[in-house]
C-alpha positions in Angstrom: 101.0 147.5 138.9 102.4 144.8 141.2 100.7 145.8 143.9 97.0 146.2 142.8 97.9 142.4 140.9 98.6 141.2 144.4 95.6 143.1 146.1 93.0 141.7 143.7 94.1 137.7 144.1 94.8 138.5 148.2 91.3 139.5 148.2 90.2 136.5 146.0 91.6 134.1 148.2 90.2 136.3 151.3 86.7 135.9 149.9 87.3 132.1 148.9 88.2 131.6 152.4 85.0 133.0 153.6 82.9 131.5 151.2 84.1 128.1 152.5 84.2 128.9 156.0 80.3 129.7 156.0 79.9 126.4 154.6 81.6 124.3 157.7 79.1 124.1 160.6 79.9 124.5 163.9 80.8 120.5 164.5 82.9 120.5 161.3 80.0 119.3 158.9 80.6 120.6 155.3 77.4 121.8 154.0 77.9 123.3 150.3 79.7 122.0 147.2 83.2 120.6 147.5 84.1 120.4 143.9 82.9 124.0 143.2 85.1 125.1 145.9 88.0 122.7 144.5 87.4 124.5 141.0 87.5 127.7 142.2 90.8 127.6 144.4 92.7 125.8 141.1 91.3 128.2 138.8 92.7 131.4 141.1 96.0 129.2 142.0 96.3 129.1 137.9 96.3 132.5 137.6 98.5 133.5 140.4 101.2 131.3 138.8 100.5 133.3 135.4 100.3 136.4 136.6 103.9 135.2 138.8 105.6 134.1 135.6 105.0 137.7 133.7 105.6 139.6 137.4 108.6 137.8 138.1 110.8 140.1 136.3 109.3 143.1 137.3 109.6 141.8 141.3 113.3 140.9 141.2 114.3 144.2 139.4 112.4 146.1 142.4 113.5 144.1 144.9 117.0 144.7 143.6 117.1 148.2 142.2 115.6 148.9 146.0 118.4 147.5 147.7 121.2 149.2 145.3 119.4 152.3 145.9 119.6 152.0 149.6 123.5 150.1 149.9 124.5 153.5 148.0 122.9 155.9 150.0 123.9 154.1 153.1 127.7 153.9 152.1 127.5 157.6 150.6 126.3 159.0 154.1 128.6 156.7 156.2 131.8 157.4 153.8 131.2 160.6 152.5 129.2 162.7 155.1 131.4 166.2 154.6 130.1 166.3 151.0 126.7 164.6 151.1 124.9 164.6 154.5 127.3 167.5 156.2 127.2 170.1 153.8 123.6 171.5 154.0 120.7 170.4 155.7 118.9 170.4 152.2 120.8 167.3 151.1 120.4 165.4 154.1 117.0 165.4 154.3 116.9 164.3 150.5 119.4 161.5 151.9 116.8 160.3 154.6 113.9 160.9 152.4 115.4 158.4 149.8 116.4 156.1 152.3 113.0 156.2 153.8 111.3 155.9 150.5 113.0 153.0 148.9 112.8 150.8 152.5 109.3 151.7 152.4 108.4 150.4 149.1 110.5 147.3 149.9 108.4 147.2 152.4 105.0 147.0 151.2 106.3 144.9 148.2 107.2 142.1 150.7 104.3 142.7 153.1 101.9 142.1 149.5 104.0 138.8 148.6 103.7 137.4 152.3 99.9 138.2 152.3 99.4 136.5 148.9 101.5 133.7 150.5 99.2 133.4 153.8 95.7 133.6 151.6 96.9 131.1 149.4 98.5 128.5 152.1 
């Protein structure tokens, strides 16, 4: 849910931006409605800090049940490779694949926040 929240103001800003870039000519002349443009960027600013204050939660607990995740499967394969990673070939593939998995999603949750960041700044 996080995600497509973030996709759809990333590509709200995307198309704000484009909107007002087809209305600067090429010497830097504005040629289009400033205050609509104003109006539009505060009403989409509003909602990402809505949309932040009931996602802010949900963020913090996947950033943070991501990184338990990963510190445990990291110490269990360092510390305890005879009976996790060394004992069949079976469990440590499902070592790397959790690994692999929870960096991934933290991943793409921070790559979506920076993007949101960019559009907006």
């Amino acid at each position: 849910m996080n995600i497509m929240v973030m996709i759809v103001f990333y590509d709200q800003f995307h198309k704000l931006n484009e909107d007002f870039g087809q209305c600067v000519g090429d010497r830097g002349q504005f040629n289009g409605n400033f205050e609509h443009f104003r109006r539009r960027h505060q009403s989409i600013s509003c909602s990402v800090q809505e949309a932040d204050c009931f996602l802010m939660i949900s963020n913090v607990a996947c950033f943070a049940c991501q990184m338990i995740i990963i510190i445990i499967v990291l110490y269990s394969t360092i510390f305890y490779q005879e009976k996790t990673v060394l004992r069949d070939g079976d469990e440590a593939t499902m070592h790397i694949l959790w690994l692999l998995v929870n960096v991934l999603g933290l991943a793409i949750a921070t790559g979506l926040a920076v993007a949101v960041n960019v559009a907006v700044s």
